[in-house]
DRENTORVO-446259 format. One record per atom (N, C-alpha, C): residue number from 1; chain; atom name; x, z, y. Coordinates in steps of 0.02 Angstrom, whole numbers, plus 50000, padded with zeros to 5 digits. Layout:
N
    i  ch  at      X      Z      Y
  NUM   A  CA      X      Z      Y
...
//
This chain:
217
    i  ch  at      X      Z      Y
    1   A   N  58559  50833  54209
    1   A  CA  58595  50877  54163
    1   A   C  58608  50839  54098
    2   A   N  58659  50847  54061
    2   A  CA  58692  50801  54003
    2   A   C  58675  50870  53947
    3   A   N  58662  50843  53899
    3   A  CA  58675  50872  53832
    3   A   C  58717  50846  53797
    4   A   N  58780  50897  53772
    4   A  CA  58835  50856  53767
    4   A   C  58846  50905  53686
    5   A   N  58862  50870  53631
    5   A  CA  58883  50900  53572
    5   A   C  58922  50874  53519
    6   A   N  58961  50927  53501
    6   A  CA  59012  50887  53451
    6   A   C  58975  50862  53389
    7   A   N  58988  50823  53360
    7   A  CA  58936  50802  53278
    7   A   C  58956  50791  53241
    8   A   N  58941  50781  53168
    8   A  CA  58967  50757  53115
    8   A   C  58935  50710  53085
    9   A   N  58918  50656  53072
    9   A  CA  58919  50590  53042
    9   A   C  58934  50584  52958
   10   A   N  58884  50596  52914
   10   A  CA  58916  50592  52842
   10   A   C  58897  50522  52835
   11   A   N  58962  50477  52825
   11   A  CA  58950  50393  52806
   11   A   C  59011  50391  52755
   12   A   N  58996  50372  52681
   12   A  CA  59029  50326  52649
   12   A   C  59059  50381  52597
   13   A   N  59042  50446  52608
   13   A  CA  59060  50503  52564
   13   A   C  59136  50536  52615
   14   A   N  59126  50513  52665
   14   A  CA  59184  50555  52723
   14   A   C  59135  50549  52788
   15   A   N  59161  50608  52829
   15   A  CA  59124  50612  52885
   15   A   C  59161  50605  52943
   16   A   N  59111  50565  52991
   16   A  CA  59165  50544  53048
   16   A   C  59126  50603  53120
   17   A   N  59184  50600  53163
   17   A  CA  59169  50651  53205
   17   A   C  59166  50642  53275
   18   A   N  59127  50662  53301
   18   A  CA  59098  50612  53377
   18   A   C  59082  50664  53420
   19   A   N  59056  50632  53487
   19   A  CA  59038  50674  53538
   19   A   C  58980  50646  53583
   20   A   N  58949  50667  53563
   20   A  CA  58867  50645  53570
   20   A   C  58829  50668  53673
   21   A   N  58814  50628  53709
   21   A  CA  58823  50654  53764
   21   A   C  58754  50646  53796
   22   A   N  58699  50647  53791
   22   A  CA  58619  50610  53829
   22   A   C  58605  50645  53886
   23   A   N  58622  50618  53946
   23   A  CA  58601  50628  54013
   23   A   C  58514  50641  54021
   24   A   N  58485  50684  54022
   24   A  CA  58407  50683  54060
   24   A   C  58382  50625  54080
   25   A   N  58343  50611  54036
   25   A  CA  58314  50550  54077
   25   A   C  58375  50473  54056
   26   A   N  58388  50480  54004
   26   A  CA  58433  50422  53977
   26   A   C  58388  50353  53966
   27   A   N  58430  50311  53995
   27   A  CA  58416  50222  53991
   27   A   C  58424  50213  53928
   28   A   N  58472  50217  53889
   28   A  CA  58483  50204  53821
   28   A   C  58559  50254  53793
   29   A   N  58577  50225  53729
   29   A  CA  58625  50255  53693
   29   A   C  58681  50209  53687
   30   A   N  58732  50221  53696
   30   A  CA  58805  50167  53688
   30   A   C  58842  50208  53639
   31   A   N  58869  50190  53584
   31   A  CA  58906  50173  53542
   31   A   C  58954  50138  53553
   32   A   N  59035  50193  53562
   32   A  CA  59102  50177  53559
   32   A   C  59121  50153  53492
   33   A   N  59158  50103  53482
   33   A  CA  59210  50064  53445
   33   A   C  59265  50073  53439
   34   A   N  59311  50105  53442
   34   A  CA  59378  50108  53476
   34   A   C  59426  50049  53435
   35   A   N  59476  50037  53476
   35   A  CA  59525  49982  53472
   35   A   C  59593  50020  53404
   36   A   N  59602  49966  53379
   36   A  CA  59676  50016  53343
   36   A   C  59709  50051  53351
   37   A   N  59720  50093  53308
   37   A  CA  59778  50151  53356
   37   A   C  59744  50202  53379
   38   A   N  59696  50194  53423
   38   A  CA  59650  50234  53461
   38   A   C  59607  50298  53448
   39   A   N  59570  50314  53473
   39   A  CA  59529  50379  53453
   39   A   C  59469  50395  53515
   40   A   N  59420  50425  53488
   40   A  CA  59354  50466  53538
   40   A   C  59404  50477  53583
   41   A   N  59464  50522  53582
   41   A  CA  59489  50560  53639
   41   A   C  59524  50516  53680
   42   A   N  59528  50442  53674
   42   A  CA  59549  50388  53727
   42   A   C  59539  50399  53798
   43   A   N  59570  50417  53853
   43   A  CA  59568  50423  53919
   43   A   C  59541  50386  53936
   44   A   N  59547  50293  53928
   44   A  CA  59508  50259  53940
   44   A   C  59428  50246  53937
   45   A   N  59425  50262  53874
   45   A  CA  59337  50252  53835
   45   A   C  59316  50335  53863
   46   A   N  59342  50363  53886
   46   A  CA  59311  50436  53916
   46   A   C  59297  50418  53982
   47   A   N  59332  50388  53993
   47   A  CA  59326  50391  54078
   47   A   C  59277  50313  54100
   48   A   N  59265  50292  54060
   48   A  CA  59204  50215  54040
   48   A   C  59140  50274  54030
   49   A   N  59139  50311  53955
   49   A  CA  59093  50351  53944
   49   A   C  59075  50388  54001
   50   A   N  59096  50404  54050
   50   A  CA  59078  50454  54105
   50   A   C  59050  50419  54152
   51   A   N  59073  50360  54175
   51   A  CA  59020  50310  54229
   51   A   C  58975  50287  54201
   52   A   N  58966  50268  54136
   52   A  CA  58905  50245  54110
   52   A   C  58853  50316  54101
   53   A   N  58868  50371  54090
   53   A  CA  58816  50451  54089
   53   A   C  58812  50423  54165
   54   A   N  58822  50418  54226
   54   A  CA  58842  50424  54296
   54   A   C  58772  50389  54312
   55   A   N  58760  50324  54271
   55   A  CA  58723  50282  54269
   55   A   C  58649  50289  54258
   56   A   N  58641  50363  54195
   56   A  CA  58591  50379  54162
   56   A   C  58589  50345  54092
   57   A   N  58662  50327  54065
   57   A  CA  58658  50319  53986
   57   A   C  58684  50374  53954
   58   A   N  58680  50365  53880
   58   A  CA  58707  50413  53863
   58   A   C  58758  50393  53804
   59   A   N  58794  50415  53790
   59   A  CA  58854  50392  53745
   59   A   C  58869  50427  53679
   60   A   N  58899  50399  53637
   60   A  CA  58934  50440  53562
   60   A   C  58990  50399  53573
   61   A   N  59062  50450  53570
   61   A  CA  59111  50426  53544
   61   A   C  59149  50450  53491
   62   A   N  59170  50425  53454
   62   A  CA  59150  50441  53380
   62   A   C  59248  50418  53371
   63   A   N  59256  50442  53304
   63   A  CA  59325  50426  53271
   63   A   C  59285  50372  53199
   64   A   N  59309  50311  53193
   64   A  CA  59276  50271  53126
   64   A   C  59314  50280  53065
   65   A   N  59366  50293  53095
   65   A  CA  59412  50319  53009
   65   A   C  59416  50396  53027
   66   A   N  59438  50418  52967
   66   A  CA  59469  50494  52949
   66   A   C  59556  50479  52994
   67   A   N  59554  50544  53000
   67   A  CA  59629  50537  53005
   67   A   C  59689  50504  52966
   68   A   N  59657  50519  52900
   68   A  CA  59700  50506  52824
   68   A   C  59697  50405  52828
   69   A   N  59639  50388  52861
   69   A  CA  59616  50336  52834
   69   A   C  59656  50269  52916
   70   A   N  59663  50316  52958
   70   A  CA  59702  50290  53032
   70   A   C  59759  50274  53020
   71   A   N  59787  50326  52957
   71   A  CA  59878  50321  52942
   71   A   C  59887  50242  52907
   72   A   N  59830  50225  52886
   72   A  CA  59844  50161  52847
   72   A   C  59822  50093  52901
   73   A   N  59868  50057  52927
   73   A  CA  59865  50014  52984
   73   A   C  59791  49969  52958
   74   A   N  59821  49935  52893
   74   A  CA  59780  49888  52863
   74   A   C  59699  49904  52872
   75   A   N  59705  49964  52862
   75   A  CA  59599  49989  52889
   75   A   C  59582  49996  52962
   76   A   N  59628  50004  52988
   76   A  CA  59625  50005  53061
   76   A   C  59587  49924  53074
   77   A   N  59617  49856  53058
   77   A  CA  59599  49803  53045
   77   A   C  59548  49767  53013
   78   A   N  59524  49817  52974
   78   A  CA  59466  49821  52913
   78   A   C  59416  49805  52971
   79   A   N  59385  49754  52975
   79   A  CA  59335  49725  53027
   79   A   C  59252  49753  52980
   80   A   N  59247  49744  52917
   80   A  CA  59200  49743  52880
   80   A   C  59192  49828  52875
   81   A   N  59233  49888  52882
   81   A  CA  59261  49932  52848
   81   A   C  59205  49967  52925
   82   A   N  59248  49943  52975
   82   A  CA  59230  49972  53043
   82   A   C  59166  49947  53076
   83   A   N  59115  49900  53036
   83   A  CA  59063  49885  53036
   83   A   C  59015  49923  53023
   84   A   N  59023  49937  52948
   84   A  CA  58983  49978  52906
   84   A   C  58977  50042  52935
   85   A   N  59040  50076  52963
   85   A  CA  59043  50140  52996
   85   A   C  58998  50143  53047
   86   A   N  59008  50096  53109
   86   A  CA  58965  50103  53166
   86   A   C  58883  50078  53163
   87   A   N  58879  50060  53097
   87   A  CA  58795  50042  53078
   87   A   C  58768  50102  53063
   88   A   N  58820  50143  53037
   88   A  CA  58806  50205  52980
   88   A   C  58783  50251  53036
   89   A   N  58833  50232  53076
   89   A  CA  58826  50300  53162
   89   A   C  58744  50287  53188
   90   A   N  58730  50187  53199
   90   A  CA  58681  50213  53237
   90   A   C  58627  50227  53204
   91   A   N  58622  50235  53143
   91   A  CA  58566  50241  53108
   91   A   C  58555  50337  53105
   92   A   N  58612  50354  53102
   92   A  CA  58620  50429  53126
   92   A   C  58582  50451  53184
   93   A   N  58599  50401  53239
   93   A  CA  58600  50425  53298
   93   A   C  58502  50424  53317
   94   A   N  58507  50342  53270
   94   A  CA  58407  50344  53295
   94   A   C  58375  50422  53255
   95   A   N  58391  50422  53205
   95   A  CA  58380  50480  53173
   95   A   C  58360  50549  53221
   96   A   N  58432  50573  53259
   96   A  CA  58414  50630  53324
   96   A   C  58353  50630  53340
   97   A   N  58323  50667  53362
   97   A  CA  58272  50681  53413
   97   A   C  58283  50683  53480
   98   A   N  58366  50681  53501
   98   A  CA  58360  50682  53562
   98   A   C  58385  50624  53574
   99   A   N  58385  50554  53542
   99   A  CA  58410  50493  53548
   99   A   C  58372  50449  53529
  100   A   N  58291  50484  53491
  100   A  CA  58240  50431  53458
  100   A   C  58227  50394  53510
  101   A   N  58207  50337  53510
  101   A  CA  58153  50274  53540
  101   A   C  58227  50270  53601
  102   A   N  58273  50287  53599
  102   A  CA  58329  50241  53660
  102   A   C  58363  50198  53628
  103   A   N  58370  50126  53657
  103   A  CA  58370  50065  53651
  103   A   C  58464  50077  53650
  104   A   N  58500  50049  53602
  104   A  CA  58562  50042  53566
  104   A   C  58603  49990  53585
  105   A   N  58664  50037  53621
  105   A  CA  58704  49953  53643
  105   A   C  58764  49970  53609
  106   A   N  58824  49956  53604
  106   A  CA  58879  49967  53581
  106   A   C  58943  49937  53622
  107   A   N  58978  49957  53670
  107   A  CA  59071  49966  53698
  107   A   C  59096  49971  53639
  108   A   N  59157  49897  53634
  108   A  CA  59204  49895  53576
  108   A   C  59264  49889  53641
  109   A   N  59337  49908  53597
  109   A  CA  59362  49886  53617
  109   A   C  59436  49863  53570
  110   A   N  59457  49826  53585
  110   A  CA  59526  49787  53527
  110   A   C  59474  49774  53479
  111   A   N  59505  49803  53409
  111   A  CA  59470  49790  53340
  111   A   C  59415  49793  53332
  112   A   N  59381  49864  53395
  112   A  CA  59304  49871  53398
  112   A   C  59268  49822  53404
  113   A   N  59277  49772  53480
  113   A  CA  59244  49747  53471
  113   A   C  59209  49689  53411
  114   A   N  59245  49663  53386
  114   A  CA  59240  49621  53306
  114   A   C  59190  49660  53297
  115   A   N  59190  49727  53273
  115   A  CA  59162  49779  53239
  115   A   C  59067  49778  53282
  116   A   N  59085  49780  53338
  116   A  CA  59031  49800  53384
  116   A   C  58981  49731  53377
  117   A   N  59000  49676  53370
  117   A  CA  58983  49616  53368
  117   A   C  58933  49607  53306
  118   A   N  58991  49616  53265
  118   A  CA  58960  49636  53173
  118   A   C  58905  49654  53165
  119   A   N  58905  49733  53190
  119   A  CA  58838  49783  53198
  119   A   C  58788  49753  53248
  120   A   N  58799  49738  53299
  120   A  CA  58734  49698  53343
  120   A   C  58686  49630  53303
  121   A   N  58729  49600  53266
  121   A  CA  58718  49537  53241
  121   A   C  58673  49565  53144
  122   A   N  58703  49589  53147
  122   A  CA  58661  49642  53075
  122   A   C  58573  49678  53121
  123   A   N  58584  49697  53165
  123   A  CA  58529  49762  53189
  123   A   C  58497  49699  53242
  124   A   N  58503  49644  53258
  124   A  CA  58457  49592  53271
  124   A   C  58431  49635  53329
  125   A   N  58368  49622  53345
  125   A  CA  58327  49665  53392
  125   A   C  58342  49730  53426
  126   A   N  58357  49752  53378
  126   A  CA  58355  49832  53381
  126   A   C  58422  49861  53401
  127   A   N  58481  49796  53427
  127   A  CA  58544  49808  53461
  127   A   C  58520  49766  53547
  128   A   N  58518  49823  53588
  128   A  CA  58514  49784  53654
  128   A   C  58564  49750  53706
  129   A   N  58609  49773  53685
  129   A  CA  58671  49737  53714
  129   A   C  58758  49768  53716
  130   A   N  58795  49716  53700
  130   A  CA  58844  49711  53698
  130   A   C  58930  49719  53753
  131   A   N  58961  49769  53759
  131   A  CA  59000  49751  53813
  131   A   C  59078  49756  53782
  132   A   N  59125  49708  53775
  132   A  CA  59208  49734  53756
  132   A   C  59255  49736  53790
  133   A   N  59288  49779  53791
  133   A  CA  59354  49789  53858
  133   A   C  59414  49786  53823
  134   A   N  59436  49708  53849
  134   A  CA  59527  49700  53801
  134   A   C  59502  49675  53733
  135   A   N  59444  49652  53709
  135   A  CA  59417  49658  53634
  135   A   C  59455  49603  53605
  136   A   N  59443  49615  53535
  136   A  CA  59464  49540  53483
  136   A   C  59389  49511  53457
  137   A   N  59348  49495  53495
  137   A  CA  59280  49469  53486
  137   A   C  59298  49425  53443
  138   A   N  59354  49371  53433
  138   A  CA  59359  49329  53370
  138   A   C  59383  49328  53315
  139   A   N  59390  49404  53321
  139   A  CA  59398  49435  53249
  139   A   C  59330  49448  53205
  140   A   N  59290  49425  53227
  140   A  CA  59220  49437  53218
  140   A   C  59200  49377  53184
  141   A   N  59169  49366  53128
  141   A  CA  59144  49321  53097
  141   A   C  59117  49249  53125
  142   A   N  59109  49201  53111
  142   A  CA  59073  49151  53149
  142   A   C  58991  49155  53143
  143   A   N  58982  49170  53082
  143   A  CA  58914  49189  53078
  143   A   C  58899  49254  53132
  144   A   N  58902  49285  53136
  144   A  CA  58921  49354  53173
  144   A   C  58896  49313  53247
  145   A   N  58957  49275  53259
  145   A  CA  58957  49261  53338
  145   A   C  58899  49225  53365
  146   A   N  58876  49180  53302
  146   A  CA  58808  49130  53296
  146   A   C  58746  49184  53333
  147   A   N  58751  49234  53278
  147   A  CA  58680  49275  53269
  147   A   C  58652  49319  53319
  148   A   N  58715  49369  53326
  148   A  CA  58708  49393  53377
  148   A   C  58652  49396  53434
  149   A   N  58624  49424  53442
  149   A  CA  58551  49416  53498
  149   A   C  58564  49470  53555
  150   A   N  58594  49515  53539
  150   A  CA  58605  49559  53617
  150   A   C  58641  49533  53659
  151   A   N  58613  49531  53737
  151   A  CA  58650  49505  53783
  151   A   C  58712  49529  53773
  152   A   N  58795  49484  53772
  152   A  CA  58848  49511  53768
  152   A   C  58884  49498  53839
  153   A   N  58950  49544  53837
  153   A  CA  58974  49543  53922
  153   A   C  59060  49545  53884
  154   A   N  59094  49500  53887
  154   A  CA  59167  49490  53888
  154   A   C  59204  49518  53932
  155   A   N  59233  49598  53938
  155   A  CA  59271  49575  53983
  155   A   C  59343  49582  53974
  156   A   N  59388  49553  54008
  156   A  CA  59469  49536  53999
  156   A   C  59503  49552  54019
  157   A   N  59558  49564  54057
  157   A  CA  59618  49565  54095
  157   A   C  59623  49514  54109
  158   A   N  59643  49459  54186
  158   A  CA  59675  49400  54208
  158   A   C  59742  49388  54180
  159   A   N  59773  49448  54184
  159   A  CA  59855  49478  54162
  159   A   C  59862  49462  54093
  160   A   N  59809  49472  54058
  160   A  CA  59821  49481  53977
  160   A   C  59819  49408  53920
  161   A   N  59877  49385  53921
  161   A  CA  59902  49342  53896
  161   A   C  59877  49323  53838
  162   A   N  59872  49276  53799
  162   A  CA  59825  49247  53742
  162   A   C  59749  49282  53717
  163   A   N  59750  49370  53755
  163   A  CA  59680  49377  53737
  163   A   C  59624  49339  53775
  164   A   N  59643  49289  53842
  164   A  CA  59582  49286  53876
  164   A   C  59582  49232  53820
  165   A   N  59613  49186  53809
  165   A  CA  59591  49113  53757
  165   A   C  59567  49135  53697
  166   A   N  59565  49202  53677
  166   A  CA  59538  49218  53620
  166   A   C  59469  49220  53607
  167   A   N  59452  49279  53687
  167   A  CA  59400  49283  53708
  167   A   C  59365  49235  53737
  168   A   N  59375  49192  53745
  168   A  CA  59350  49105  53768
  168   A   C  59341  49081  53709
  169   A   N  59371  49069  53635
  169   A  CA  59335  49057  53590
  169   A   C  59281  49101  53565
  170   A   N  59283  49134  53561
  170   A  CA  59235  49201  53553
  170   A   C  59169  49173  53574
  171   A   N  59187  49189  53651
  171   A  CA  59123  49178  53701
  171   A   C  59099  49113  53684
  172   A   N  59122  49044  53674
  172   A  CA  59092  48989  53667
  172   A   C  59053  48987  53598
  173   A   N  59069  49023  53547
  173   A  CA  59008  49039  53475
  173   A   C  58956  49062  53490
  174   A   N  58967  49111  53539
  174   A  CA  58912  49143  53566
  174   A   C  58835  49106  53579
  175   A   N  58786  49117  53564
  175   A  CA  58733  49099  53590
  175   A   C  58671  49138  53620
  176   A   N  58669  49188  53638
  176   A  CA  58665  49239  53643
  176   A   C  58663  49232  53718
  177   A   N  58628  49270  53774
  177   A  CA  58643  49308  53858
  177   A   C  58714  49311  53845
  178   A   N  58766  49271  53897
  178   A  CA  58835  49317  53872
  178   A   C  58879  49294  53949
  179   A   N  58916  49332  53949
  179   A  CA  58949  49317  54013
  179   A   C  59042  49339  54019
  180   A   N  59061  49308  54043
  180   A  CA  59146  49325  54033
  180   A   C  59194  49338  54075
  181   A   N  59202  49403  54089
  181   A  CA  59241  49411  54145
  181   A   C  59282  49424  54149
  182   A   N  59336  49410  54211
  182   A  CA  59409  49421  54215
  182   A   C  59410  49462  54248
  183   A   N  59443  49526  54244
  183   A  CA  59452  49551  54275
  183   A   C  59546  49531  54319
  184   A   N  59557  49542  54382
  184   A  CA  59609  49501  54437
  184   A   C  59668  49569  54415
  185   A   N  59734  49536  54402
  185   A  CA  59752  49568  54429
  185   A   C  59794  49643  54345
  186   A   N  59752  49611  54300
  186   A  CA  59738  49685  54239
  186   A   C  59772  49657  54170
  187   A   N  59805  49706  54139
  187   A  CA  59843  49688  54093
  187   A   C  59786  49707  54035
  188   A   N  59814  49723  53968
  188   A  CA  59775  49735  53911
  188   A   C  59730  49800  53902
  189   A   N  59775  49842  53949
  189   A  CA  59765  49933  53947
  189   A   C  59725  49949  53993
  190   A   N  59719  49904  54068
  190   A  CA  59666  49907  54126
  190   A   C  59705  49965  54158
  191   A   N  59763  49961  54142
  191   A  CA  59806  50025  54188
  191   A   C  59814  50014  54252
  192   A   N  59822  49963  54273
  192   A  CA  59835  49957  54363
  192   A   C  59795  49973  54386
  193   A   N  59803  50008  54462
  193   A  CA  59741  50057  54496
  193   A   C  59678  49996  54501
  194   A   N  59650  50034  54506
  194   A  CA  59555  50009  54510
  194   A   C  59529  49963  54468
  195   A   N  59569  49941  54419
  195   A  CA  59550  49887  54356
  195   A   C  59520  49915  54306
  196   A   N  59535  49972  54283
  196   A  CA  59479  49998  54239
  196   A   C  59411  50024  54270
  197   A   N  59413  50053  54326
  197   A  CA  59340  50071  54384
  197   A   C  59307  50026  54366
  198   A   N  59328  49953  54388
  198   A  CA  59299  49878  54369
  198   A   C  59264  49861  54326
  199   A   N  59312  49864  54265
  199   A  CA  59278  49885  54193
  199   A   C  59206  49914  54201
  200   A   N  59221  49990  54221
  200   A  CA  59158  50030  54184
  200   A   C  59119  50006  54241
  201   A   N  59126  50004  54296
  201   A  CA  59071  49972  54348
  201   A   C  58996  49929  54323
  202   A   N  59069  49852  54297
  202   A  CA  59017  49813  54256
  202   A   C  58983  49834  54196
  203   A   N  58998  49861  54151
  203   A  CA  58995  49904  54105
  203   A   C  58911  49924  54106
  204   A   N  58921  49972  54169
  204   A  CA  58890  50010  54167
  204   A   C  58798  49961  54204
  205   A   N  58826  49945  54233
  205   A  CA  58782  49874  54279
  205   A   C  58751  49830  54209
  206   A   N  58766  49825  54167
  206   A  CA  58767  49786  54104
  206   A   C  58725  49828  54050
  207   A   N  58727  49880  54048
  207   A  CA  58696  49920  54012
  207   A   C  58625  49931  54037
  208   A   N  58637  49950  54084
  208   A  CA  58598  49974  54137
  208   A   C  58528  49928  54139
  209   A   N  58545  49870  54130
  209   A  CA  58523  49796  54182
  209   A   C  58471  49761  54099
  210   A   N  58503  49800  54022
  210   A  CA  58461  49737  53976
  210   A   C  58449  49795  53929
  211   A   N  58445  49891  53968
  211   A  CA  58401  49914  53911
  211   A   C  58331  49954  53944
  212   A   N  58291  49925  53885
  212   A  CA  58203  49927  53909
  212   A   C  58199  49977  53856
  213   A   N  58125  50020  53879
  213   A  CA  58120  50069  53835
  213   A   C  58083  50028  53775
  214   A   N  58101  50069  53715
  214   A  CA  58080  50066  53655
  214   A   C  58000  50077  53628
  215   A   N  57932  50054  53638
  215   A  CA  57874  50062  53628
  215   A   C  57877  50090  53558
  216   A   N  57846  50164  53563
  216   A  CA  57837  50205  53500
  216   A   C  57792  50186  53452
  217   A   N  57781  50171  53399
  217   A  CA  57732  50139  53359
  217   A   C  57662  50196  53353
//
């Protein structure tokens, strides 16, 4: 059984608004990123969020700007902006009682990931691992990419034209558990049949596979 609730998030003197989901018996907590443009209500990152609950994780997908703050492209891009936000979330989220002591991974995707990278590489330990679908991982600092300690999981489109070389520089900063996959066959959006399944498959196999429970002090 899932406990599933809408939330509010006060970070930065505006509040961001999410959907908080913990399956019975949850492996850990994942933290959505979303890509530019994008939103919680992404068909994609819903339908990722639903095989990973499938799994026994549990998810927040969250909006990182205001609406007001989406209209302005330039923050959409704000790598530092969309950092601070998703640090702000998980510090929220350990907070819950129904999310204490579960081990913290974070799904970016486009701009997210940068973002998701950011926040893992800040939260050291206490981020267990990393997964981006379509991401701009080298939008992400070099220090960032250095530090990073959660196992990370690249994955790409075959189809998707200058992001895999992006994501190949990315991945080579990396030092970190990290692995890079193509998905055959998949453009940027993972729209062709069974390429996004793929996605959350590994995804979910990935999550699944590098979170240990949290020893209560």
């Amino acid at each position: 059984m899932n406990t599933s609730t809408l939330v509010h998030i006060p970070v930065d003197g505006v509040t961001v608004e999410g959907m908080l989901d913990i399956p019975e018996h949850a492996l850990g907590l994942v933290l959505f990123a979303h890509g530019s443009g994008s939103s919680r209500h992404s068909p994609r990152n819903n339908y990722v969020a639903g095989v990973l609950r499938e799994a026994g994780v549990g998810t927040l997908l969250m909006d990182l700007l205001t609406p007001e703050e989406d209209r302005d492209v330039a923050q959409r891009f704000d790598i530092g902006l969309l950092t601070q936000r998703l640090l702000a979330a998980a510090r929220w989220a350990h907070g819950q009682p129904i999310a204490r002591g579960l081990p913290l991974g974070f799904f970016g995707a486009s701009t997210g990931a940068a973002a998701a990278i950011e926040a893992a590489a800040l939260l050291g330990a206490d981020a267990a691992a990393v997964v981006s679908r379509g991401g701009r991982p080298d939008l992400a600092s070099r220090a960032a990419l250095a530090n990073v300690s959660a196992p990370t999981l690249l994955l790409v489109g075959g189809w998707d034209d200058g992001v895999i070389e992006l994501n190949q520089q990315a991945y080579d900063q990396l030092a970190c558990e990290k692995e890079l996959g193509i998905v055959p066959g998949a453009t940027h959006l993972f729209e062709e049949p069974g390429t996004l399944e793929q996605v959350a498959q590994q995804a979910a196999l990935w999550f699944a596979g590098h979170f240990a429970p949290i020893p209560h002090a």
